[in-house]
C-alpha positions, 0 to 999 in steps of 0.5 A: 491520461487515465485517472490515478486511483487511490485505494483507502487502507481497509482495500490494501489490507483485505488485498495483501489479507493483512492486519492493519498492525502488521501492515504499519510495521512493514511500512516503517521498516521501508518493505511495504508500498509508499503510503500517503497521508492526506491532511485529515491523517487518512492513508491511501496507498496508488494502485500504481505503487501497490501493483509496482510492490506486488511485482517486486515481491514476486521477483523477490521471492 
């Protein structure tokens, strides 16, 4: 079974070419991907999870 990979927040937002305000307002209105917070309050978002909302978002559109 393959590693699960954990992207760090400025990854996420230089791959969805959005600001990190932008990106939090989405998030806290339930439209952007499942977010994690560590115990040392850093973000990481699965590559997963972020492949799984990109494909929605297509669908959606």
């Amino acid at each position: 079974m393959p590693k699960q990979e954990y992207l760090k927040l400025p990854a996420v937002l230089e791959e969805l070419d959005m600001s990190r305000s932008a990106f939090t307002r989405m998030v806290a209105r339930g439209k952007g991907p499942k977010v994690i917070k560590l115990p040392n309050n850093q973000l990481r978002v699965s590559r997963s999870e972020l492949d799984a909302w990109w494909a929605a978002q297509e669908v959606a559109a």
